[in-house]
C-alpha positions as CSV (number, residue, x, y, z in Angstrom):
1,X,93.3,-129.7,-5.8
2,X,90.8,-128.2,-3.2
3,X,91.4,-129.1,0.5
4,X,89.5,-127.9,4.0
5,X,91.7,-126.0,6.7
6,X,91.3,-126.0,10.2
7,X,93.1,-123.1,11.6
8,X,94.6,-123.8,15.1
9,X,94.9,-119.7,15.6
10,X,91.6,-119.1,14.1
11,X,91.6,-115.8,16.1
12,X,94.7,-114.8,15.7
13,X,95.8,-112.2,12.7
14,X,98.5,-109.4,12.0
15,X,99.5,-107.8,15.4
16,X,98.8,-104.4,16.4
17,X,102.6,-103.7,16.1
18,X,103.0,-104.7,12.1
19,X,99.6,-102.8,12.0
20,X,100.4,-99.2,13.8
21,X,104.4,-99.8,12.0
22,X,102.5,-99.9,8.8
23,X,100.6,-96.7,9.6
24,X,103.7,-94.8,10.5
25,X,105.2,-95.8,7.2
26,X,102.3,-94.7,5.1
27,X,102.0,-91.2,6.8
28,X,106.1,-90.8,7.5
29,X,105.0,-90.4,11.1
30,X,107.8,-91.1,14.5
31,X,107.3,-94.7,15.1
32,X,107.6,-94.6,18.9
33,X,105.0,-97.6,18.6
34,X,107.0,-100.6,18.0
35,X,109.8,-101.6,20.6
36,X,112.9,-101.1,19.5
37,X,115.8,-98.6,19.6
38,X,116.9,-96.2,16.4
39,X,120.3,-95.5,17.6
40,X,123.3,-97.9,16.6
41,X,124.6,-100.9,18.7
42,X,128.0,-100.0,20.4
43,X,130.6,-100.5,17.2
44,X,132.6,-102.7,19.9
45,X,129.8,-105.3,20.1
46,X,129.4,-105.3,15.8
47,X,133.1,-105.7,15.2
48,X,133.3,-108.4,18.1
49,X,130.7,-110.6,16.2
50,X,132.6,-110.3,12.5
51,X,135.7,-111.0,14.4
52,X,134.4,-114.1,15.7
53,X,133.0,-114.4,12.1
54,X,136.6,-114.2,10.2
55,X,138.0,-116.2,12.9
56,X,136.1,-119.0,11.9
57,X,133.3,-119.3,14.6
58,X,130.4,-120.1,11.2
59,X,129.3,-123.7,12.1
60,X,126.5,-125.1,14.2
61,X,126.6,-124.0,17.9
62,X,126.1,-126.1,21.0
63,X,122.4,-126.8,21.2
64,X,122.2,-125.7,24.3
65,X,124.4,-122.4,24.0
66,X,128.3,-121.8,23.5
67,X,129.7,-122.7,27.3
68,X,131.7,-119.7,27.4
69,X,128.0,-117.3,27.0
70,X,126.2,-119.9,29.5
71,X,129.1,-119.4,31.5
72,X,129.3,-115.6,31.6
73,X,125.1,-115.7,31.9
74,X,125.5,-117.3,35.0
75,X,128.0,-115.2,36.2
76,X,125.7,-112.1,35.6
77,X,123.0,-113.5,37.7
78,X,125.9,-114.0,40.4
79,X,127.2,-110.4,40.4
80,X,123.4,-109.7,40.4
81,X,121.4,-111.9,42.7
82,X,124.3,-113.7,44.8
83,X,122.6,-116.8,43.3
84,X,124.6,-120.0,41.9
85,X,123.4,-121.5,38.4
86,X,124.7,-124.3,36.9
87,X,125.7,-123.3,33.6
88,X,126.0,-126.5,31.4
89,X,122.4,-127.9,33.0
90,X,120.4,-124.7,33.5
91,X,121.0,-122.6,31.0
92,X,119.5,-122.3,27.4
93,X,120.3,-119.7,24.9
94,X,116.9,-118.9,22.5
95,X,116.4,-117.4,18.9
96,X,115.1,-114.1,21.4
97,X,112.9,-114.0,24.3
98,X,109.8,-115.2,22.4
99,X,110.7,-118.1,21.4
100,X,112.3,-119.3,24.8
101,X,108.7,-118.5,26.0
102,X,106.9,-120.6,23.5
103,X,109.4,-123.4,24.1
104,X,109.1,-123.2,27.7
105,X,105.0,-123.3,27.5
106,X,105.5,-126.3,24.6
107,X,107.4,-127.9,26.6
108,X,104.8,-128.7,29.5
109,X,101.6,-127.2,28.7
110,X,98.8,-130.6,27.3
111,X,95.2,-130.4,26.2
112,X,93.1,-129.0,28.8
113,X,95.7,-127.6,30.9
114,X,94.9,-123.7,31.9
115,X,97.4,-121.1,32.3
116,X,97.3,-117.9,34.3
117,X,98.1,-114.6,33.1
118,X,98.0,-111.0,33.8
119,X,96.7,-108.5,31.1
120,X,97.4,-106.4,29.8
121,X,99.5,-108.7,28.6
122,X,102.4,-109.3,25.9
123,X,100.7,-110.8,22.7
124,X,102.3,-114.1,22.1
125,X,101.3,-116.0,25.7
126,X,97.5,-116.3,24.4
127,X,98.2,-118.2,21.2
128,X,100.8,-119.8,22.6
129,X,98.9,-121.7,25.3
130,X,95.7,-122.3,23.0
131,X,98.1,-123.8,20.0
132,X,99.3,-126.6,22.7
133,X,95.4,-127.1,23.6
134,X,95.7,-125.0,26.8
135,X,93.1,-122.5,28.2
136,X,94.1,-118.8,29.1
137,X,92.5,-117.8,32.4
138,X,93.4,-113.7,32.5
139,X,93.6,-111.9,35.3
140,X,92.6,-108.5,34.3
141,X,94.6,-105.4,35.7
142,X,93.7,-101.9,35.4
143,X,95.1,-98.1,35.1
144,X,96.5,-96.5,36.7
145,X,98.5,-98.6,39.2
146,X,97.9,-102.1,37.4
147,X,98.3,-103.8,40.8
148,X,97.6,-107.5,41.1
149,X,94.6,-108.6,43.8
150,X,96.4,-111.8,44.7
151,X,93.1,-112.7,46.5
152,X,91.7,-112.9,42.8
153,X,94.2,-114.9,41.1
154,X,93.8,-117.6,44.1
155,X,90.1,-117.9,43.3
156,X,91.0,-118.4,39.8
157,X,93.4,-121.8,40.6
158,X,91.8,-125.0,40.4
159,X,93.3,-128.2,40.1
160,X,94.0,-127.9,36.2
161,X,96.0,-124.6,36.7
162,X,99.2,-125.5,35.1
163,X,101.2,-122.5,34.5
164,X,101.0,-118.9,36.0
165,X,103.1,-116.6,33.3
166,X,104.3,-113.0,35.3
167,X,106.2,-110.1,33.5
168,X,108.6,-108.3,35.6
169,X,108.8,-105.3,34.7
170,X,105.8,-105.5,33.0
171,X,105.3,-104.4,29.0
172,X,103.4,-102.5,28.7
173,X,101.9,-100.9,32.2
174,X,105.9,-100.2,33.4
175,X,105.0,-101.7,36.8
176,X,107.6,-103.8,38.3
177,X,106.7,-106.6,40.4
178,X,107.3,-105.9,44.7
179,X,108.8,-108.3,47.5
180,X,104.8,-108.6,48.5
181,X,104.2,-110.4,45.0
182,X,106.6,-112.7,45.0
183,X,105.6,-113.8,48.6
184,X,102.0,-113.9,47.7
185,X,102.9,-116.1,44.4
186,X,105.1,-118.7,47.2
187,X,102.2,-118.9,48.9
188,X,99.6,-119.6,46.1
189,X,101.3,-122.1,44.4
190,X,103.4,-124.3,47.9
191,X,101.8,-127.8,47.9
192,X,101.0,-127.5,44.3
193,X,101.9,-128.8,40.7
194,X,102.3,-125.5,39.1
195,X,104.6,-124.0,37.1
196,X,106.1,-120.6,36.5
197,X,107.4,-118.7,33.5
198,X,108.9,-115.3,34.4
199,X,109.6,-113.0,31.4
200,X,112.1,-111.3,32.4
201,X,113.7,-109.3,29.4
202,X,113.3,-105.5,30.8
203,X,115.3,-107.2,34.1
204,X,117.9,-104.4,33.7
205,X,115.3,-101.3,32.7
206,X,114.4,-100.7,36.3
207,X,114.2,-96.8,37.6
208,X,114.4,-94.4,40.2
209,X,117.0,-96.4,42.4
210,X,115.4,-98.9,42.2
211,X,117.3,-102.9,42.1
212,X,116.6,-105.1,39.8
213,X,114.1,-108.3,41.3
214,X,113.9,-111.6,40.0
215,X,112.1,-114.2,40.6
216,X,115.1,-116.2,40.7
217,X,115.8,-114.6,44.5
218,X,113.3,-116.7,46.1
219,X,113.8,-120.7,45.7
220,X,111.0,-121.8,46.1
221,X,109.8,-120.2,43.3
222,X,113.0,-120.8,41.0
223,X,112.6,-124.1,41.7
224,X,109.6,-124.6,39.7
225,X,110.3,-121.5,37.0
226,X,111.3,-120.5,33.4
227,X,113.1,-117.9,33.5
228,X,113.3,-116.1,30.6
229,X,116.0,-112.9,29.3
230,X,116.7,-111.0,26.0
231,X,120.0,-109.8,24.5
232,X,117.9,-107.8,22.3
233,X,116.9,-105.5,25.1
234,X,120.1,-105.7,27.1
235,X,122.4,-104.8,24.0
236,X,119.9,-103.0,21.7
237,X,119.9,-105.5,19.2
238,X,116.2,-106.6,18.7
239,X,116.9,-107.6,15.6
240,X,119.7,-110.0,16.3
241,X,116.7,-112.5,18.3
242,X,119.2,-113.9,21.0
243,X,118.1,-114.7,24.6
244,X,118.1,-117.4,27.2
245,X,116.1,-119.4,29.3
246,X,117.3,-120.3,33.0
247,X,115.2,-123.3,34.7
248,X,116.4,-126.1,37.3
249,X,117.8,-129.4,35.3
250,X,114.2,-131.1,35.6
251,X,112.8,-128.3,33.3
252,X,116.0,-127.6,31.1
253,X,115.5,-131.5,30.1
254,X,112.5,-130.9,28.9
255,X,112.8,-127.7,27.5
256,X,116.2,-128.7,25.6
257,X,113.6,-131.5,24.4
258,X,111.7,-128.8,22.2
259,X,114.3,-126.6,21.7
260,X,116.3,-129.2,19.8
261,X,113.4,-129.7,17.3
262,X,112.3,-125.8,16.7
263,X,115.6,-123.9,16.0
264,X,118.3,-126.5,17.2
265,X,121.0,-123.5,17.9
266,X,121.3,-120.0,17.7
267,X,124.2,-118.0,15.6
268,X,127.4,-119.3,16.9
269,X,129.7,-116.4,16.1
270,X,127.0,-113.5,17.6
271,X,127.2,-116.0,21.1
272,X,130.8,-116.0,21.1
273,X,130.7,-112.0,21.1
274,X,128.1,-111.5,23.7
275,X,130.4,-113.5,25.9
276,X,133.5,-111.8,25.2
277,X,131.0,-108.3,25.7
278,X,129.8,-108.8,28.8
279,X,132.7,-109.7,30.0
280,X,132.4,-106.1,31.5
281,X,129.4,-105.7,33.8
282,X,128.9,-102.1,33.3
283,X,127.5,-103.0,30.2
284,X,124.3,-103.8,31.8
285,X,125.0,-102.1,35.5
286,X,124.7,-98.8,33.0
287,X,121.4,-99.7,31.6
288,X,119.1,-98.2,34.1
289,X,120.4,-94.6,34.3
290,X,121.0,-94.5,30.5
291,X,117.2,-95.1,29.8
292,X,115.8,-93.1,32.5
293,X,117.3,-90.2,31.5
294,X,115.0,-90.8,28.1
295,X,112.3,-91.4,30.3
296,X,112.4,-88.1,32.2
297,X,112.5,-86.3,29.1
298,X,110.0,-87.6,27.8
299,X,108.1,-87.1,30.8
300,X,109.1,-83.6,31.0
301,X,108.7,-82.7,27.6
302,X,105.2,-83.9,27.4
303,X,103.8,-82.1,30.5
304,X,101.3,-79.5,29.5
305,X,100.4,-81.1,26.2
306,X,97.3,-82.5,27.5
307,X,98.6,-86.0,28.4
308,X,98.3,-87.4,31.7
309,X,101.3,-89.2,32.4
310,X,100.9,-93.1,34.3
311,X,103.7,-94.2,36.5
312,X,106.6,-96.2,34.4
313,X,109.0,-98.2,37.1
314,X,111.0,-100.0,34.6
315,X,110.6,-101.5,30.7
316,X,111.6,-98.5,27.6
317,X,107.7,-97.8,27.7
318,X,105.8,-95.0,28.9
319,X,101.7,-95.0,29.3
320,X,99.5,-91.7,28.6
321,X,96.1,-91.1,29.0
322,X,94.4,-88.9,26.9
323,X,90.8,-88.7,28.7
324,X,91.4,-85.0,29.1
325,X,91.4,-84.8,25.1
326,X,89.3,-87.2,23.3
327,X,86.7,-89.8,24.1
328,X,87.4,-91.4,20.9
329,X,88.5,-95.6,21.4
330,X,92.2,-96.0,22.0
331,X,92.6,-97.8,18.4
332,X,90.9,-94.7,16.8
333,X,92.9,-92.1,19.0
334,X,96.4,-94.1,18.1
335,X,95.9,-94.0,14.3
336,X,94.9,-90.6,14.8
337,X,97.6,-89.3,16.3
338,X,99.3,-91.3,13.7
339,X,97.9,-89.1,10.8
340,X,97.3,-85.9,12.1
341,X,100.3,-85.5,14.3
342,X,102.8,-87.7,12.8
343,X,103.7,-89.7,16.1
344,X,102.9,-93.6,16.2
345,X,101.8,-95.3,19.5
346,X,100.2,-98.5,20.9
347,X,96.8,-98.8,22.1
348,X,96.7,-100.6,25.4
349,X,93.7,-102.1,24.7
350,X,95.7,-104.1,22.4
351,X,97.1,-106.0,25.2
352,X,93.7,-107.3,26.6
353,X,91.7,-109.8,25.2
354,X,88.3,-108.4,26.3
355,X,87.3,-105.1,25.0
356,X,88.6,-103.0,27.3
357,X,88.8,-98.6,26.7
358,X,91.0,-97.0,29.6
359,X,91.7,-93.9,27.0
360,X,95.4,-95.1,27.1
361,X,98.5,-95.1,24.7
362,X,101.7,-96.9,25.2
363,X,104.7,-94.8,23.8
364,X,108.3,-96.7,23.3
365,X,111.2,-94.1,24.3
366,X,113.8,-96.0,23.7
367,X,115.3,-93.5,20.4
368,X,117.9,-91.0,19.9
369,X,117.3,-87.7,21.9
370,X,116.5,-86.1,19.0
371,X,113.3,-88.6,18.2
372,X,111.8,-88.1,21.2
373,X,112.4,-84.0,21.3
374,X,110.5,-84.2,18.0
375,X,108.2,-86.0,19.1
376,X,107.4,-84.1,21.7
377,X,107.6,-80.6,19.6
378,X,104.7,-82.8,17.3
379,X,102.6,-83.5,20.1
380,X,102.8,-79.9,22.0
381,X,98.9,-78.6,21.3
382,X,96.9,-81.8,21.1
383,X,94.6,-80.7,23.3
């Protein structure tokens, strides 16, 4: 039987990640492109989860999260932020941080509605917003400093704006959002029907002495906001796709609404053992200088090669530009580097939807020391 297909994504195809991961495979080359760790989850954590498991904990969760892990989520954002959540009416746990973003834009986003967002830009806001019928408006940042012209993204509000989506810290430009963002957002959207989703899953991978900022600190924003978190990043277990989603009770309704019908619940006995984990706050209080001690040696080790390092505030990723090398287009220069030096990296045009060429490569450093000193040994001479 023959049939016609109307694809709702008709842009969309495999993602630059499945793409430069399949590269790296081919040519055995360091895959410092995709993001996510290569050293093993603490032992404590794995044996806490088949504890749980043995002990029974294999049925259908809560479907809005186990209390006890709502309960010790809202307790984090209390030790961090002085700020009181309710647990039981604004708090969601998620299958991961992307999909509490798509339920949070499913959720509230109609035909015709337009959505804000900043690019470069993680790659599943787009066809997120266009599969609900939305329009992207993109506010387009550039190297080195990606700062946001606020006075821009007010010209760009009109009375279908919708939804403004931020990134704090930012993936993949490292920036983390200041004080003078956040006030410049109140003031945007005050007297307004706007909503906010604030991806927040590198909260904890902020550097240099830096605290972490969320736009859960000012109310006026958190009032109207998704807020969204990752185990994945906070644990280094990407592949175990749990997060969260904080919102005030009028939003958690109506995400809960979705969220029943996409994945119902997420793995009971892995909740249960995030809970009892983080029952100790140095578990995430460590985060920062464990990651930043990567960073500068990645930093250091690359200086010299050729490379001109951008600033990285927060996130596990660190931007290079190799203008001083190559005038070839980042996508060429990535796979490359991929073939001839063995070392796999993101193109940061990747994250734009325009074509856009800034000679810039986004490198993941969150590996064992020893993946990022051979890295660095591959890349010496690439000038």
């Amino acid at each position: 039987m023959s049939f016609t297909l109307t694809s709702k994504l008709p842009h969309v195809g495999t993602t630059i990640f499945t793409r430069m991961s399949a590269l790296a495979q081919k040519y055995q080359a360091l895959n410092l492109s995709q993001g996510f760790p290569d050293y093993e989850t603490d032992p404590r954590l794995v044996d806490l989860v088949s504890q749980y498991m043995k002990e029974g904990y294999n049925q259908y969760a809560f479907m809005a999260g186990v209390p006890v892990l709502r309960e010790r989520i809202a307790e984090k954002v209390e030790n961090l932020y002085g700020i009181d959540i309710h647990p039981a009416d604004e708090v969601t746990v998620t299958a991961g941080g992307t999909q509490a973003i798509f339920t949070a834009i499913a959720s509230v986003i109609a035909v015709g509605d337009e959505v804000i967002i900043f690019e470069p830009a993680y790659d599943c806001y787009r066809p997120t917003v266009e599969l609900f019928g939305g329009r992207v408006i993109p506010v387009m940042l550039r190297a080195p400093d990606f700062e946001i012209d606020w006075n821009e993204v007010k010209h760009l509000v009109s009375d279908r704006t919708r939804m403004i989506i931020l990134n704090n810290p930012n993936n993949p430009t490292g920036r983390v959002l200041q004080e003078r963002d956040f006030l410049a957002l109140q003031q945007l959207v005050e007297s307004t029907n706007i909503l906010l989703v604030s991806d927040e899953v590198y909260e904890h991978l902020i550097f240099d002495d830096r605290r972490p900022h969320s736009m859960l600190q000012y109310e006026s924003l958190r009032s109207r906001a998704f807020v969204v978190a990752s185990f994945g990043k906070l644990l280094h277990t990407t592949g175990w796709k749990v997060g969260y989603c904080i919102a005030p009770e009028k939003l958690t309704a109506e995400f809960r609404k979705v969220h029943q019908f996409n994945v119902f619940s997420v793995h009971a006995p892995t909740q249960y053992a995030i809970a009892d984990y983080l029952s100790n706050p140095e578990v995430y209080l460590s985060l920062p200088g464990f990651f930043q001690q990567k960073r500068d040696l990645l930093i250091e080790g690359l200086s010299g090669t050729g490379l001109d390092i951008l600033p990285c505030e927060g996130t596990y990723f660190l931007n290079v530009s190799y203008q001083r090398i190559s005038n070839l287009p980042e996508l060429q220069f990535a796979e490359l580097l991929t073939k001839e030096k063995g070392v796999a990296m993101i193109p940061i045009s990747a994250f734009y939807a325009a074509e856009v060429n800034q000679y810039l490569l986004r490198i993941c450093f969150a590996k064992k020391t020893d993946t990022l000193i051979k890295a660095v040994d591959l890349l010496q001479n690439i000038g």
